[in-house]
C-alpha positions as CSV (number, residue, x, y, z in Angstrom):
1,X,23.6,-9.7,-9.5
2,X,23.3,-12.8,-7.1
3,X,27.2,-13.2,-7.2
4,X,27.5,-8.9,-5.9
5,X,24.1,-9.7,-3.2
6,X,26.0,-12.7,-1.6
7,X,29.4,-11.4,-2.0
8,X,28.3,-8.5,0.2
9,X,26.7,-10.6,2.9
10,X,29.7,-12.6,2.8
11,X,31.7,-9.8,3.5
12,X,29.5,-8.2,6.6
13,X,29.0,-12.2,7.6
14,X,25.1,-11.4,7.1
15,X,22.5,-13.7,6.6
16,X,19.3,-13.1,4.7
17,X,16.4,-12.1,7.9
18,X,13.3,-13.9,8.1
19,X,12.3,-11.9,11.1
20,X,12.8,-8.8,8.7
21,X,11.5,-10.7,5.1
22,X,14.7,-10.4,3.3
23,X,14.7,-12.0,0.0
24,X,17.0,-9.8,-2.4
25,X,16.3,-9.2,-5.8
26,X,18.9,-10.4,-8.4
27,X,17.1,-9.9,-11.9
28,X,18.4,-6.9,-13.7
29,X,15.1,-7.2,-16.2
30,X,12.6,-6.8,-13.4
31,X,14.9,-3.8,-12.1
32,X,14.5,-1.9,-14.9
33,X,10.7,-2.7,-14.6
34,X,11.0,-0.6,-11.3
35,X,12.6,1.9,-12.6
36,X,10.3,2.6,-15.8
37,X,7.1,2.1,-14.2
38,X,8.5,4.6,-12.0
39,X,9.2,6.8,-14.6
40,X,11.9,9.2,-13.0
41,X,12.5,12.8,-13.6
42,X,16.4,14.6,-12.5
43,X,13.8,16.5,-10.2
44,X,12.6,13.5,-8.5
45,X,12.6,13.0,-5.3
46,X,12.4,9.1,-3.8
47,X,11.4,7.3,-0.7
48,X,13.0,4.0,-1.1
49,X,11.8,1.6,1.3
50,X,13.8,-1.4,2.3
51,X,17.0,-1.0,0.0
52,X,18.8,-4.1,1.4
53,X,22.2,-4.2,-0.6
54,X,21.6,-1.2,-2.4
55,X,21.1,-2.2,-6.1
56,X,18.2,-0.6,-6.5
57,X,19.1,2.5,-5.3
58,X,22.0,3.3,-7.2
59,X,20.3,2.7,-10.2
60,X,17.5,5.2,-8.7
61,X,20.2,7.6,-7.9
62,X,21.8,8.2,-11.3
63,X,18.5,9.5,-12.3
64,X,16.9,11.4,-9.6
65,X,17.5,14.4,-7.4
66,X,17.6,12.5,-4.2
67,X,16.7,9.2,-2.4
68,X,16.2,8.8,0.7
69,X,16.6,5.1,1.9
70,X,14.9,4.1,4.6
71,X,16.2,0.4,6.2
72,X,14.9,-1.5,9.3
73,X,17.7,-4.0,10.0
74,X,20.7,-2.3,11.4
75,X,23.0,-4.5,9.8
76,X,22.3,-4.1,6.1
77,X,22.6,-0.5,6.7
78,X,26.6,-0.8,7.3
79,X,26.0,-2.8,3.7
80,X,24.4,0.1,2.0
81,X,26.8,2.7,3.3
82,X,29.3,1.2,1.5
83,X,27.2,0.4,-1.7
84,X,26.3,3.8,-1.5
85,X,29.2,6.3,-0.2
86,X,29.9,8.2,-3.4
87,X,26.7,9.1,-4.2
88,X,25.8,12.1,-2.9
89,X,22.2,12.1,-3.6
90,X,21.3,9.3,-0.8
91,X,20.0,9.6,2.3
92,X,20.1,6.6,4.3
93,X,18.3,6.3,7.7
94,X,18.2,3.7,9.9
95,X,13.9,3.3,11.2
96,X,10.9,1.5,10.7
97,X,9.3,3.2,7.6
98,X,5.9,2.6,9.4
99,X,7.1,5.1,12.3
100,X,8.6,7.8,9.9
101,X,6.8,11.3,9.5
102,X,7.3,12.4,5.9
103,X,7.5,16.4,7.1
104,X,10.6,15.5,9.0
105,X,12.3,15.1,5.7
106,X,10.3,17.7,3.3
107,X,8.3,15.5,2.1
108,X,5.4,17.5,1.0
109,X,1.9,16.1,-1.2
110,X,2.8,14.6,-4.5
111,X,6.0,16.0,-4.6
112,X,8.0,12.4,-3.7
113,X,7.6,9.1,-5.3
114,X,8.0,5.7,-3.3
115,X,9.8,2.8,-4.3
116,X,9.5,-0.6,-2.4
117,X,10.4,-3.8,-2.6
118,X,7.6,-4.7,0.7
119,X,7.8,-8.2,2.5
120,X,4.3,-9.4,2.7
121,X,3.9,-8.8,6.4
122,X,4.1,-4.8,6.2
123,X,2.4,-4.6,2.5
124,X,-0.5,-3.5,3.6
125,X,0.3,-1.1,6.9
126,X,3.1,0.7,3.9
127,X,0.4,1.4,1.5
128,X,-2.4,2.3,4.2
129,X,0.1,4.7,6.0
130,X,0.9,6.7,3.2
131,X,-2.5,6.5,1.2
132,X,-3.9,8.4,4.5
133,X,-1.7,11.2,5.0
134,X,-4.0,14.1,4.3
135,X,-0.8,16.5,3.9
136,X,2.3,14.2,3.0
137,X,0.2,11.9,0.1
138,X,3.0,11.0,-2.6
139,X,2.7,11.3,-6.4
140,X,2.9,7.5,-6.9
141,X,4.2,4.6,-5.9
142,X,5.7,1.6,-7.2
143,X,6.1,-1.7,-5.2
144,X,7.1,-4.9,-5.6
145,X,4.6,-7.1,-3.7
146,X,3.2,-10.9,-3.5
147,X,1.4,-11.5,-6.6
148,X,-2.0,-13.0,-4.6
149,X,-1.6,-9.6,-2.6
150,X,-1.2,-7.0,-5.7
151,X,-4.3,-9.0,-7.2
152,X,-6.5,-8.5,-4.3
153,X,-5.6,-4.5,-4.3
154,X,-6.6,-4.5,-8.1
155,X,-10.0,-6.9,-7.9
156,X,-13.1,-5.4,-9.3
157,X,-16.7,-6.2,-8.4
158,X,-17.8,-9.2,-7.9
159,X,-14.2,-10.0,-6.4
160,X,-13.7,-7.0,-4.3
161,X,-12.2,-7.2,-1.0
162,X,-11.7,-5.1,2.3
163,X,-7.8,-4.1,1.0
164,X,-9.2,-3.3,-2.5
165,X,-11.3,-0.8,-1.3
166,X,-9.3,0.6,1.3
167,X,-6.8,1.6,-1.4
168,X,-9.6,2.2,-4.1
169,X,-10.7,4.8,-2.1
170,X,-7.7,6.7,-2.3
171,X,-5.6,5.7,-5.6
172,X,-5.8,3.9,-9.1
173,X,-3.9,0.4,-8.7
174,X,-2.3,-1.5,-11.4
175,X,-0.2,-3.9,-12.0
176,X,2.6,-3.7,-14.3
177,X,4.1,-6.7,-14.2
178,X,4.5,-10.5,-12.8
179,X,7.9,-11.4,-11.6
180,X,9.0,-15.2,-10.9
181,X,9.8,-16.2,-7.4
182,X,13.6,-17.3,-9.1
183,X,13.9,-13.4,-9.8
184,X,15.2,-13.5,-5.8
185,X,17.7,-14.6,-3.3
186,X,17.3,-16.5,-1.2
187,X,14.0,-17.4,-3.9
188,X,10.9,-16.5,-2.6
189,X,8.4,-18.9,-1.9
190,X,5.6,-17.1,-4.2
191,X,5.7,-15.4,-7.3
192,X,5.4,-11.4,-7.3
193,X,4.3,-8.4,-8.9
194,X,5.1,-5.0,-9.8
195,X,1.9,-2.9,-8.5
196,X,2.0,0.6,-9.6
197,X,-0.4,3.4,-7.6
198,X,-1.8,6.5,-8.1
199,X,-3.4,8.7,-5.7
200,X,-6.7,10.4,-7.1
201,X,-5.7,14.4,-7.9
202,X,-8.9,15.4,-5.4
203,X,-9.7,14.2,-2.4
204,X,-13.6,13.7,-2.2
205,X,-15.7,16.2,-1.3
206,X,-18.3,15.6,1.9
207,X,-17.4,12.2,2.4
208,X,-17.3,11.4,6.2
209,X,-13.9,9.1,5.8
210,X,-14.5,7.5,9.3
211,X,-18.1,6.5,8.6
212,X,-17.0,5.4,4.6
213,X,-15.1,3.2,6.5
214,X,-17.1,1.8,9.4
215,X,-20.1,1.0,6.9
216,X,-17.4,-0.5,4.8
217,X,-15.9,-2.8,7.5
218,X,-19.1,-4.0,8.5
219,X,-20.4,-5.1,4.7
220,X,-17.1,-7.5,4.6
221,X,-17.2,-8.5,8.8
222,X,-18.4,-11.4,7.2
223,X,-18.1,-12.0,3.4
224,X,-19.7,-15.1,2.4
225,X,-23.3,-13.6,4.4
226,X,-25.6,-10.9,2.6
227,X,-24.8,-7.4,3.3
228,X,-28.4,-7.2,4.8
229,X,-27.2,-9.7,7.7
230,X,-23.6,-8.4,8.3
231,X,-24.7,-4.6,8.3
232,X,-28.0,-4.8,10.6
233,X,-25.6,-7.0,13.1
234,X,-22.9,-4.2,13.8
235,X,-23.6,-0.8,15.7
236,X,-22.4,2.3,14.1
237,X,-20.8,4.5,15.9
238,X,-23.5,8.0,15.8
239,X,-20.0,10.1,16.5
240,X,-18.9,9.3,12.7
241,X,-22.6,11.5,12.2
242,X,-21.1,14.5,14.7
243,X,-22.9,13.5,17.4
244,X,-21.7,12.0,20.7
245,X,-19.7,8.6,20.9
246,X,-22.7,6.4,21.7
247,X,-23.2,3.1,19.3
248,X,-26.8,2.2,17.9
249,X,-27.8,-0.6,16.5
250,X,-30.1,-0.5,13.5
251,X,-33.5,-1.9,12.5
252,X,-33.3,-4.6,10.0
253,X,-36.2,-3.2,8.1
254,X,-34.0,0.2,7.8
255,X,-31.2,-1.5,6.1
256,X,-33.0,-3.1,3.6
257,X,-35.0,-0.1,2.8
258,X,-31.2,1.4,2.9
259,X,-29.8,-0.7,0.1
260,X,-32.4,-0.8,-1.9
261,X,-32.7,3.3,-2.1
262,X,-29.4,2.6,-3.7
263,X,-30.3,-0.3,-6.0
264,X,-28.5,-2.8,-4.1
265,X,-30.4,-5.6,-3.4
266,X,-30.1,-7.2,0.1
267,X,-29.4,-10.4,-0.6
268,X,-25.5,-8.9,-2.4
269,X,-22.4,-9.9,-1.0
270,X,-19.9,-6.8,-0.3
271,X,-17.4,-8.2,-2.4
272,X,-19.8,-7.2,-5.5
273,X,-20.2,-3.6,-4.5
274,X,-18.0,-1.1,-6.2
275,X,-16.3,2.1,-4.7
276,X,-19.4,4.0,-6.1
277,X,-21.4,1.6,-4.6
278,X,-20.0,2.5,-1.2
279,X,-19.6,5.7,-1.1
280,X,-23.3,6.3,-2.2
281,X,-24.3,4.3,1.3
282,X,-22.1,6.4,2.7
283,X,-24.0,10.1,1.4
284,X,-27.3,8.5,1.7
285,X,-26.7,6.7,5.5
286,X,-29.3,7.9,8.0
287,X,-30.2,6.7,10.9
């Protein structure tokens, strides 16, 4: 697979992006990983992001309905044309994935699966975008990630973190499976992982998302302080409550009470709260 990668580069006289993250994967064990963790069905429909060369969207295309390929770099599209021209199932469309609206293309709730092999610098924006479309959510997706970055989305209490909650929230995370840097051209400078996610069936019912959030943000402003310091420091915003956009600042004393109405103890760090944990702050926060 490296020989077909740099042949093809050769050919367009096409070097490998930093600006865009390219590092091409050449192992054909860890593409079949993809593919079975993604566990594809002739009725299928795919949102590959980042196809580069193409490899891994031909083999996605002999066993789905449709992919559509969506590549930043201009360049490597002219590549993928060619990879892909008698294929009729592929869609290729030159964008940034983090501007794309899913509707545009049909792409309606759980009905589409995406597939990724994400540079570290758009890992997170790719997996917040499309965890937070109320009306556009997809069935799952499967992406190839930095192996520090798919361990953070998976931590449990007492590792959590801001990005492990975030997508908590919204989807199961797991990974499926560690893949060596040497698995890609040029070889990556860190090891990876194959992170598999699944948004929950139900969304959850009477949670006020923005002030889930706000609450959430402010517990890890500052990790390595108690929750009691970090959450009477920042104002909350009364508009996340329906009122009017005003910010108010609360007593010290009602925090403490607060946390301990939900058996935390004030002296916890955020990163040992669970999801549960947070979203009962959320359904019992009063002011």
């Amino acid at each position: 697979m490296a020989e077909i990668v740099k042949n093809l580069l050769r050919k367009y006289k096409i070097r490998p992006s930093k600006r865009f993250g390219q590092n091409f994967l050449i192992d054909k064990i860890v593409l079949k990983k993809i593919v079975a963790t993604a566990n594809l069905q002739p009725r299928d429909i795919i949102l590959e992001i980042g196809p580069g060369t193409g490899i891994l969207t031909k083999e996605l295309a002999k066993k789905v309905k449709k992919v559509i390929a969506i590549e930043k770099d201009p360049e490597m599209v002219k590549i993928l044309q060619e990879a892909t021209q008698d294929l009729k199932n592929v869609k290729i469309i030159q964008g940034d994935i983090l501007e794309l609206n899913p509707k545009r293309y049909n792409l309606k709730p759980k009905t589409y699966k995406v597939v990724a092999n994400l540079p570290y610098y758009i890992t997170s924006p790719v997996i917040r975008k499309f965890l937070e479309l109320p009306k556009a959510r997809p069935r799952i997706m499967v992406l190839m990630v930095q192996k520090e970055v798919a361990q953070r989305i998976t931590a449990k209490p007492p590792n959590m973190n801001l990005l492990a909650v975030s997508v908590q929230f919204y989807a199961k995370p797991n990974i499926m499976s560690y893949v060596s840097k040497r698995s890609f051209w040029p070889q990556s400078k860190v090891d990876s992982a194959i992170i598999k996610i699944v948004p929950h069936k139900s969304a959850l019912i009477g949670i006020n998302y923005n002030l889930f959030f706000e609450i959430v943000r402010a517990g890890f402003s500052q990790p390595r302080k108690q929750l009691i310091n970090n959450l009477s420091r920042l104002n909350f915003s009364s508009k996340n409550l329906g009122g009017q956009a005003k910010y108010l600042k609360i007593h010290r004393q009602k925090i403490k009470n607060w946390l301990l109405k939900n058996k935390i103890q004030p002296d916890q760090r955020a990163e040992t709260l669970s999801i549960r944990d947070w979203l009962k702050l959320t359904g019992t926060f009063r002011l």
